[in-house]
C-alpha positions as CSV (number, residue, x, y, z in Angstrom):
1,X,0.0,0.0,0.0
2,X,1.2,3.4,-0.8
3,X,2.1,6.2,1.6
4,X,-0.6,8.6,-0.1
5,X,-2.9,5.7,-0.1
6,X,-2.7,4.9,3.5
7,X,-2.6,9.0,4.6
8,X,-6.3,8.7,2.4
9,X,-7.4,5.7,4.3
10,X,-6.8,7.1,7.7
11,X,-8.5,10.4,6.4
12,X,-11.3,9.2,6.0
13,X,-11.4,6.9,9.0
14,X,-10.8,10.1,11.0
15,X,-13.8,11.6,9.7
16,X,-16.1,8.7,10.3
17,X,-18.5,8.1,13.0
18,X,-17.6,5.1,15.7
19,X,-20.0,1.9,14.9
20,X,-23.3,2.3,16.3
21,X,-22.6,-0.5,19.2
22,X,-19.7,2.6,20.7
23,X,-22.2,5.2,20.2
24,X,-23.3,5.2,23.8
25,X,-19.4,5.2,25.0
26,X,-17.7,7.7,22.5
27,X,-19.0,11.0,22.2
28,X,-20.4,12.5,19.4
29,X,-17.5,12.1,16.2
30,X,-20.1,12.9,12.9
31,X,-18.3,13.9,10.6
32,X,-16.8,17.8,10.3
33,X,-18.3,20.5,8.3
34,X,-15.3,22.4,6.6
35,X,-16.4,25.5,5.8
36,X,-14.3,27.7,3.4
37,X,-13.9,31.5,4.7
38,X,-11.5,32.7,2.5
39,X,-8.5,32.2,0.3
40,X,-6.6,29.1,2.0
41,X,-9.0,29.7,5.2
42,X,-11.3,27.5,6.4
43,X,-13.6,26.8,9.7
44,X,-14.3,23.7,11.2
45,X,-16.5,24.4,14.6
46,X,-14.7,27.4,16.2
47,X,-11.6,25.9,14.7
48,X,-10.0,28.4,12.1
49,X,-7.5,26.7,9.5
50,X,-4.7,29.1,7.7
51,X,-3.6,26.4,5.2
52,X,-1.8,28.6,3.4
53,X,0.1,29.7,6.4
54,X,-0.1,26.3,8.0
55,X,-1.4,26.7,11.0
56,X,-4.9,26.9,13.0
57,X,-6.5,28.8,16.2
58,X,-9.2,28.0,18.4
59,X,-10.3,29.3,21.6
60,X,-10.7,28.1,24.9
61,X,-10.3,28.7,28.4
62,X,-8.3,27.9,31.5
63,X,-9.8,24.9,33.5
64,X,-11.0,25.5,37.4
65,X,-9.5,23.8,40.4
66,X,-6.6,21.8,38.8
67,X,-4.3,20.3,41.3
68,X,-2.1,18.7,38.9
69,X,-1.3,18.1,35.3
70,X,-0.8,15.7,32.6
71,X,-2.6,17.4,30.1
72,X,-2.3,20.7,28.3
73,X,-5.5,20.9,26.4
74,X,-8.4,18.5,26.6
75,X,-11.7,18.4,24.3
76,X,-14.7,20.6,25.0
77,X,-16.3,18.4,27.8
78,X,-13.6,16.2,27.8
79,X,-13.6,14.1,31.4
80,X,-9.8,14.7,31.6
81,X,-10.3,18.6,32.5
82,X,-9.4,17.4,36.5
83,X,-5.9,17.2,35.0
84,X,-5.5,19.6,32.1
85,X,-4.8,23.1,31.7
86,X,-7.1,23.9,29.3
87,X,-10.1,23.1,28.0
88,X,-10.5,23.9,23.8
89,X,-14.1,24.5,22.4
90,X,-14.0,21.6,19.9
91,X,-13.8,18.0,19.9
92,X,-10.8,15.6,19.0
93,X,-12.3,14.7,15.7
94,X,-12.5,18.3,14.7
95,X,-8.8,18.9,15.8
96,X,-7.5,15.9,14.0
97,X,-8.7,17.1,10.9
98,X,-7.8,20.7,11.0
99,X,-4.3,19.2,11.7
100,X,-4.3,17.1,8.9
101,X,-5.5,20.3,6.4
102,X,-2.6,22.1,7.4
103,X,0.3,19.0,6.0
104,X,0.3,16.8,9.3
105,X,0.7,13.5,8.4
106,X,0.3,10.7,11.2
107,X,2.3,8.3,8.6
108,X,5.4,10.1,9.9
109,X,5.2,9.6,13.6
110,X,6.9,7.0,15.3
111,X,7.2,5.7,19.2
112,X,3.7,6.9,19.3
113,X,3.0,6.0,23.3
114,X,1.9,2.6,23.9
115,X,0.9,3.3,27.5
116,X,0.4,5.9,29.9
117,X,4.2,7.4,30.9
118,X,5.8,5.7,28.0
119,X,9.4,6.5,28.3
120,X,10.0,6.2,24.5
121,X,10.1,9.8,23.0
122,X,7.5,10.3,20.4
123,X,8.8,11.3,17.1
124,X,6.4,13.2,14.2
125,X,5.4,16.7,12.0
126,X,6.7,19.3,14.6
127,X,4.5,22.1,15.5
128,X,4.4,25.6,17.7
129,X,1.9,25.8,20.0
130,X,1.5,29.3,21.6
131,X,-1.3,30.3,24.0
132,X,-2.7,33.9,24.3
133,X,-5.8,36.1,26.1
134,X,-8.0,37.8,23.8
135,X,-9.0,40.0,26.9
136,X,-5.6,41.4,27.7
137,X,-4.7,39.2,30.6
138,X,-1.9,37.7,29.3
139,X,0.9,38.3,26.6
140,X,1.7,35.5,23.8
141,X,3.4,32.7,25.0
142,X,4.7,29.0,23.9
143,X,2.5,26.4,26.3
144,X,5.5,24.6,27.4
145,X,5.3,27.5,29.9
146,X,1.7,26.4,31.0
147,X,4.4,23.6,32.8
148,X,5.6,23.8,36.2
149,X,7.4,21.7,38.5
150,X,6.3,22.8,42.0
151,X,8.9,21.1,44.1
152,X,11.6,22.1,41.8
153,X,9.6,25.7,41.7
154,X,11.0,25.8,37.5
155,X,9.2,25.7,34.3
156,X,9.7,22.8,32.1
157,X,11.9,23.2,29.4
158,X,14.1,21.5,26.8
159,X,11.6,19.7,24.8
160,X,9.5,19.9,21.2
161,X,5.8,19.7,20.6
162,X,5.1,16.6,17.5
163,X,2.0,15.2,15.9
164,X,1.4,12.1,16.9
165,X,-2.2,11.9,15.5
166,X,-3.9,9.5,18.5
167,X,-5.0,6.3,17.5
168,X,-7.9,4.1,16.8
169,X,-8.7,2.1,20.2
170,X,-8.8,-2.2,17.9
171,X,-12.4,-2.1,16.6
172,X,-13.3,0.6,18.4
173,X,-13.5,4.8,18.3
174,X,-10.8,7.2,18.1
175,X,-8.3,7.2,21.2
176,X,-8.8,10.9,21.6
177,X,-12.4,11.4,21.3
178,X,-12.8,8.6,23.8
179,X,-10.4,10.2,26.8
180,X,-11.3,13.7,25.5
181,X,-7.5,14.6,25.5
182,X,-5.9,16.7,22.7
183,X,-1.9,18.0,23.6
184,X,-0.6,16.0,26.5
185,X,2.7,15.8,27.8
186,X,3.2,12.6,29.8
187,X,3.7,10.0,26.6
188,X,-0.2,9.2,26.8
189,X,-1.4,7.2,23.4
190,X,-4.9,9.3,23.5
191,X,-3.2,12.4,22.7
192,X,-3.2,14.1,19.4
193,X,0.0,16.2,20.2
194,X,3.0,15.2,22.6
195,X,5.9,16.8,24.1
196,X,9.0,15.0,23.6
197,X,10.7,16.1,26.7
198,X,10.8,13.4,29.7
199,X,11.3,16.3,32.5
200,X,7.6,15.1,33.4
201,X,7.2,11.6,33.0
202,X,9.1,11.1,36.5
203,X,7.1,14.0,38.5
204,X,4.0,12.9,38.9
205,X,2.1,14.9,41.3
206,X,4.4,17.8,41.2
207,X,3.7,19.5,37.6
208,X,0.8,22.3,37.9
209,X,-0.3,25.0,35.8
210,X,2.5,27.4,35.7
211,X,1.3,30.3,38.6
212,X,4.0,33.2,37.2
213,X,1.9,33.3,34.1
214,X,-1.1,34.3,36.2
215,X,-4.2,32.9,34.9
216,X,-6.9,33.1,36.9
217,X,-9.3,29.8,36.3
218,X,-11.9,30.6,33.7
219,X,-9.8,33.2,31.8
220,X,-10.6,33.0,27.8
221,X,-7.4,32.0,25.9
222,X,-6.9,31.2,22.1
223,X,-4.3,28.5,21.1
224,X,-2.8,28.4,17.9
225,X,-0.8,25.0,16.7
226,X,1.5,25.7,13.8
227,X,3.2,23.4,11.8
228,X,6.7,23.7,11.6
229,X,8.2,20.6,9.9
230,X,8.2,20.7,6.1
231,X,5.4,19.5,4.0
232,X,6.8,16.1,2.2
């Protein structure tokens, strides 16, 4: 089978429902209505696409009463809020595809996580992923920021955002539709996005949402994800 082949194949998986006997389980994946904006711009949801320019925004908001993270973004009702900075107003399906009209290809990743803490580092498309407040609250900054090691009172550092694309749970719906989880950073195999540093993987309990940025909880943000690795 071909590489473009297989990229078409798991483009239109992505875009299909889960069987009717994981409806009650999943949440709702129909398929996403692209809708074309401009020249190169598109919408999926609240999801805005810049193909051109290769990357895509959508807003969110910072997530109440976190104690600790593992996550930095989860899916718009997403059960994994508890541990995730931020909660984005669209859902993994969405997300996945707006990634894949801007080049991402899930045929290039490799050590995608096989479990939870997986201490392989994930390889893929690279991206940017910066986080700002439409309200003024907050300056433009990367998300690694949005990680902090409270015992070690330091930001985590020294690591790369890449596309890892989720998975397909074996005969069953999409990994991150099912956990609700879109950019994560402890090697989890529902995540869309990983970080490839380890600095977390080992702490557990200690990394929060970073309190020099000063985000009070419910304070709007918009994320932008941009692809940085050629297109092949």
């Amino acid at each position: 089978m071909t590489r473009s082949l297989s990229f078409s194949l798991f483009l239109a998986a992505i875009l299909l429902p889960p069987a009717p006997s994981l409806l009650a389980q999943a949440p709702d994946t129909r398929p996403p209505a692209v809708e074309k904006i401009g020249d190169k711009l598109f919408r999926i949801g609240e999801i805005k696409i810049d193909a051109a320019g290769r990357q895509v925004s959508v807003p969110g908001r910072v997530n109440e009463n976190v104690m600790q993270l593992e996550f930095i973004a989860n899916t718009l009702g997403g059960h994994k809020a508890y541990e995730s900075a931020l909660t984005l107003s669209t859902s993994a399906t969405n997300f996945n595809a707006a990634m894949l009209l801007i080049g991402l290809d899930p045929a290039h990743a490799r050590n995608v996580p096989r479990f939870h803490f997986d201490p392989a580092v994930p390889e893929g498309d690279r991206v940017e992923i910066w986080v700002e407040c439409p309200g003024g609250e907050c300056q433009r900054f990367p998300a690694e920021r949005l990680m902090y090691d409270q015992e070690k009172k330091q930001e985590l550092t020294g690591g790369s955002w890449v596309y890892t694309g989720s998975r397909f749970i074996p005969n069953g719906p999409y990994w991150a539709e099912l956990d609700g989880v879109i950019v994560g950073f402890v090697h989890d195999p529902a995540s869309i996005i990983e970080y490839t540093g380890s600095g977390a993987l080992s702490r557990f309990g200690f990394i929060v949402t970073n309190p020099g940025i000063g985000l009070a909880d419910g304070t709007n943000v918009l994320v932008t994800v941009k692809a940085v690795t050629p297109r092949h």
